[in-house]
C-alpha positions as CSV (number, residue, x, y, z in Angstrom):
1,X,9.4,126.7,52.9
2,X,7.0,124.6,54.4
3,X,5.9,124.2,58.3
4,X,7.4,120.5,58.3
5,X,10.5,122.1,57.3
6,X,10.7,123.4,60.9
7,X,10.6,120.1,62.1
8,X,13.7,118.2,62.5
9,X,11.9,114.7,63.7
10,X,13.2,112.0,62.0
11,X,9.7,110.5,61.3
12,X,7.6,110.9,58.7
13,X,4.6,112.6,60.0
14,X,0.7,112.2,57.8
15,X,0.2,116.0,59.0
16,X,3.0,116.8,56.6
17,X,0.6,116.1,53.6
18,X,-2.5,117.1,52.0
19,X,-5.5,114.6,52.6
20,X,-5.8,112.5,49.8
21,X,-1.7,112.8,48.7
22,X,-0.5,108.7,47.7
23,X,3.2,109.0,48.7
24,X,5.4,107.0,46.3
25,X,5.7,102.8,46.3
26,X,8.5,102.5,48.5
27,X,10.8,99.4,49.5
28,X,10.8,98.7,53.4
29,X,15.2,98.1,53.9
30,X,14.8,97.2,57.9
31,X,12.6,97.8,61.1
32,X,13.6,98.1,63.9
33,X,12.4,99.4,67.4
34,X,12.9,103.5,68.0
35,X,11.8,106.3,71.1
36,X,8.9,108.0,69.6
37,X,7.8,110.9,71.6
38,X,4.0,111.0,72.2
39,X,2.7,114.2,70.8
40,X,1.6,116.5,73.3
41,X,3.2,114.9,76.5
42,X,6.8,114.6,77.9
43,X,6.5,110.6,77.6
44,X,8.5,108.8,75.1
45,X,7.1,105.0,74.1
46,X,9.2,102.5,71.9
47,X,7.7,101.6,68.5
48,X,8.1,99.7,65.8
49,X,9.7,101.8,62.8
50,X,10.1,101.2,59.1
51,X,13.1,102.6,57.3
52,X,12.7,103.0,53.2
53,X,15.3,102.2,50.2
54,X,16.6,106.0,49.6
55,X,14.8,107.9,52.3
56,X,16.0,110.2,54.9
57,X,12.6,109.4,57.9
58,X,11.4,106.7,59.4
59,X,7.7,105.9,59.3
60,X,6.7,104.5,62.9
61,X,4.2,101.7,62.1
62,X,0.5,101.8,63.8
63,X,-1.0,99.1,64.4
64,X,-4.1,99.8,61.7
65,X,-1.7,99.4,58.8
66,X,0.6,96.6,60.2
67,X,-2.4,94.8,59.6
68,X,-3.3,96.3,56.4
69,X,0.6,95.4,55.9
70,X,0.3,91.5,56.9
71,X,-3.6,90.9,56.1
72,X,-1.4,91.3,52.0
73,X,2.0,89.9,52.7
74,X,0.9,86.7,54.9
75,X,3.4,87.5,57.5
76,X,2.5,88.4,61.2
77,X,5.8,86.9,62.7
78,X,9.4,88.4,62.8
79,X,8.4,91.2,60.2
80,X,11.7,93.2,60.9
81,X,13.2,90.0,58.8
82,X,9.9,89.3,56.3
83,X,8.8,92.4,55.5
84,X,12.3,93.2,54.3
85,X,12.0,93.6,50.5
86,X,8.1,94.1,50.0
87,X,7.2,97.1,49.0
88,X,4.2,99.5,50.2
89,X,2.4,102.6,49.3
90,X,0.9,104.8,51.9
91,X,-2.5,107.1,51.3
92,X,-3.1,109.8,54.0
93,X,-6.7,110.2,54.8
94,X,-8.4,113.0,56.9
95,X,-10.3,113.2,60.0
96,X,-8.7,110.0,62.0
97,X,-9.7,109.7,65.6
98,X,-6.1,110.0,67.2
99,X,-5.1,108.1,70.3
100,X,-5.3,111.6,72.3
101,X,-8.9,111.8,71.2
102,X,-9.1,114.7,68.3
103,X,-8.9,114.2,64.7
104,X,-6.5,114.6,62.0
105,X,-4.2,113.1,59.0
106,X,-3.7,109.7,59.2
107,X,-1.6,107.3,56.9
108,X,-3.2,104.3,55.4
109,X,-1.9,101.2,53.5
110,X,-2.7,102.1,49.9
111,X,-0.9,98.7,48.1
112,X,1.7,96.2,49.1
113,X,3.6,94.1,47.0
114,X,5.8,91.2,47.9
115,X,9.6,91.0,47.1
116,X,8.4,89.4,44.2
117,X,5.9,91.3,42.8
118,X,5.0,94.5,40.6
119,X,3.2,97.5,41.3
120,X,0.1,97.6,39.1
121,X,0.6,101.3,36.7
């Protein structure tokens, strides 16, 4: 068993993997707007959250990799229609200044591809 077993938030969470881990190519199936409680604190804000092809969690999008995410794709407008399709590849990295001000896991865009495009092996 592991601790993010205990955990029954619906969102993928970086702190769930080992610095360093590449989580699998996925394909983005819809986004859409979610609560997300903020860690720490009773509050609640709404968020942006992508849902994969054949997963079970959401990943709530930050703002560092939507741009990582468009800067590849060309799309900044209505990406809960035109991101629908491409395909992404997170990296989680260590020691990320978090909004709350301490450090920890964060993800990171590792690849994108377009609807029409291959992954490089």
């Amino acid at each position: 068993m592991n601790l993010s077993d205990l955990s029954s938030s619906k969102f993928l969470a970086s702190d769930d993997f080992a610095a360093g881990t590449v989580l699998p190519a996925v394909e983005i199936e819809r986004i859409d707007i979610q609560e997300v409680p903020i860690p720490n604190s009773q509050k609640i804000n709404q968020k942006a959250v992508a849902w994969f092809k054949g997963a079970s969690k959401g990943w709530v999008i930050n703002k560092t990799v939507a741009r990582q995410i468009a800067k590849v794709l060309g799309e900044t407008k209505n990406i809960e229609k035109t991101w629908i399709g491409a395909r992404i590849q997170l990296v989680v990295v260590a020691d990320v200044r978090r909004p709350d001000g301490t450090k920890g896991n964060a993800f990171r865009l590792h690849q994108a591809m377009k609807k029409e495009e291959k992954a490089t092996p």
